[in-house]
C-alpha positions as CSV (number, residue, x, y, z in Angstrom):
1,X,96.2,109.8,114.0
2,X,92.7,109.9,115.6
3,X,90.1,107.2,114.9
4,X,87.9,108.9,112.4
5,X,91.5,109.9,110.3
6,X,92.1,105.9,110.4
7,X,88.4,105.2,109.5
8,X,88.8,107.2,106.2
9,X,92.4,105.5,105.2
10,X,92.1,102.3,106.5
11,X,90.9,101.1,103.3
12,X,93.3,102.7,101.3
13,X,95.6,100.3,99.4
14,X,99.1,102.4,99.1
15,X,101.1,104.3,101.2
16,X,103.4,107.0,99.4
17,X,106.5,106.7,102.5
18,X,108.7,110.1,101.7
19,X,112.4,109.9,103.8
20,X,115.5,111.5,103.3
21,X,118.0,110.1,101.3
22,X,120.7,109.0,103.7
23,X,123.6,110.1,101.4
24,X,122.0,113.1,99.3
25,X,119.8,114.4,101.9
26,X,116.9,114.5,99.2
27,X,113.4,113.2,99.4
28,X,113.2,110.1,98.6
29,X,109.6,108.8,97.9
30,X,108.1,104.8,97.1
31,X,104.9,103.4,96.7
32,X,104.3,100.6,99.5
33,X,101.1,98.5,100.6
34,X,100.3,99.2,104.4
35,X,97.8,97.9,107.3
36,X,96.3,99.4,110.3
37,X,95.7,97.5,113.2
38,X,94.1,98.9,116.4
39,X,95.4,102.7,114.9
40,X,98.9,100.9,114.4
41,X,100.5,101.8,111.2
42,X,102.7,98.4,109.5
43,X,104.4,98.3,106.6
44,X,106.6,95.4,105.0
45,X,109.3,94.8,102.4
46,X,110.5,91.6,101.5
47,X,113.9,90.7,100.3
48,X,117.4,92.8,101.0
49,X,117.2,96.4,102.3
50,X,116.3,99.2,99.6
51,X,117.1,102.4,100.0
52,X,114.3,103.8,101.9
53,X,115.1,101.0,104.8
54,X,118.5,102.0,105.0
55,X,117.4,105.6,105.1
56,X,115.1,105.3,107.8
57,X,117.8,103.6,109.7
58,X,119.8,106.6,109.6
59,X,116.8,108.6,110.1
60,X,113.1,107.6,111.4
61,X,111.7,110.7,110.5
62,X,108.8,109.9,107.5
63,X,106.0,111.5,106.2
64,X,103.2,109.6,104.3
65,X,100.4,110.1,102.1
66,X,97.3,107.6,102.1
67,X,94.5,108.7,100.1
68,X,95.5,111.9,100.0
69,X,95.6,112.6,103.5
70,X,99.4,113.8,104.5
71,X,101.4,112.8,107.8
72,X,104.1,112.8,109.3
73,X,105.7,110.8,111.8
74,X,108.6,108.1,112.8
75,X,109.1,105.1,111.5
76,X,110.7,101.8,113.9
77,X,111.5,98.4,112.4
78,X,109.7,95.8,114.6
79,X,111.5,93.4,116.4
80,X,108.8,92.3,119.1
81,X,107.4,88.6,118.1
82,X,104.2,89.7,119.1
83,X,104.1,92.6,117.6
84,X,105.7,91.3,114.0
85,X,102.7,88.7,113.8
86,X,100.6,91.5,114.8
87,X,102.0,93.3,111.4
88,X,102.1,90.0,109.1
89,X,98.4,89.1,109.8
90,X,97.0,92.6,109.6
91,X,99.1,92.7,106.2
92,X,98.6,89.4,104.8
93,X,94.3,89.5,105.8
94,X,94.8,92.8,103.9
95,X,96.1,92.1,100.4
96,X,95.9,88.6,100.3
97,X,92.8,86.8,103.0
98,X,93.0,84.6,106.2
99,X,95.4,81.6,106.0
100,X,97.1,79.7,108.6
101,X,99.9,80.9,110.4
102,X,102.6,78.5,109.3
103,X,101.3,80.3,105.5
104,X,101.5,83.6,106.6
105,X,104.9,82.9,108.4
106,X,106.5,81.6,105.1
107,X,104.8,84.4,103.6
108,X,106.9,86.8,105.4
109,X,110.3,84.9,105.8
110,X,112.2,87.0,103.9
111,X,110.8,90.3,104.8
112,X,111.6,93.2,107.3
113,X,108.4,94.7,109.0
114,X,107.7,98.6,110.2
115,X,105.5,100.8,113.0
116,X,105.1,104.2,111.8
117,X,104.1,106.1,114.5
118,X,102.4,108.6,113.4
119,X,103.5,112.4,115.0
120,X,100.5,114.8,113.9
121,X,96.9,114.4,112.9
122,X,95.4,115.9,109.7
């Protein structure tokens, strides 16, 4: 994604993620809240894997819609401490506002963070 394609989503609240289902094959589509940071793509969810984070496991291959703008690209779970408190603050100043990071730590204690990387610009 370019920076003028970021400029006009970045204030988007939901991302609609699309991956395959891992055991039917079919689309399978949710609704998720999302934050760019420096043109990174993060996403979050908190509490045991659904079905779209055990798809993408089996396959990183996404596509996305924010603001009715479509992508597509590949999506890696985030591992990197740097880069996961990268991902919680750009999420949590997002939805929720600054806080320390010992609140925004707690706030994601339970939660497995995403990169999409993004593979095409529209």
């Amino acid at each position: 994604m370019s920076p003028q394609n970021l400029s006009k989503i970045a204030a988007q609240k939901i991302i609609l993620l699309t991956n395959q289902g891992r055991k039917t094959g079919k689309p399978h589509k949710v609704e998720l809240w999302f934050a760019l940071n420096e043109n990174k793509l993060y996403l979050s969810h908190e509490g045991q894997e659904t079905d779209w984070i055990k798809n993408i496991k089996k396959n990183e291959r996404v596509s996305f819609e924010i603001g009715g703008r479509n992508f597509k690209g590949r999506a890696t779970q985030l591992r990197d401490s740097v880069e996961l408190w990268t991902a919680k603050t750009a999420l949590y100043e997002k939805y929720i506002g600054k806080a320390s990071r010992e609140v925004i730590e707690d706030w994601f204690s339970l939660s497995t963070l995403f990169f999409i990387q993004p593979a095409d610009t529209n």
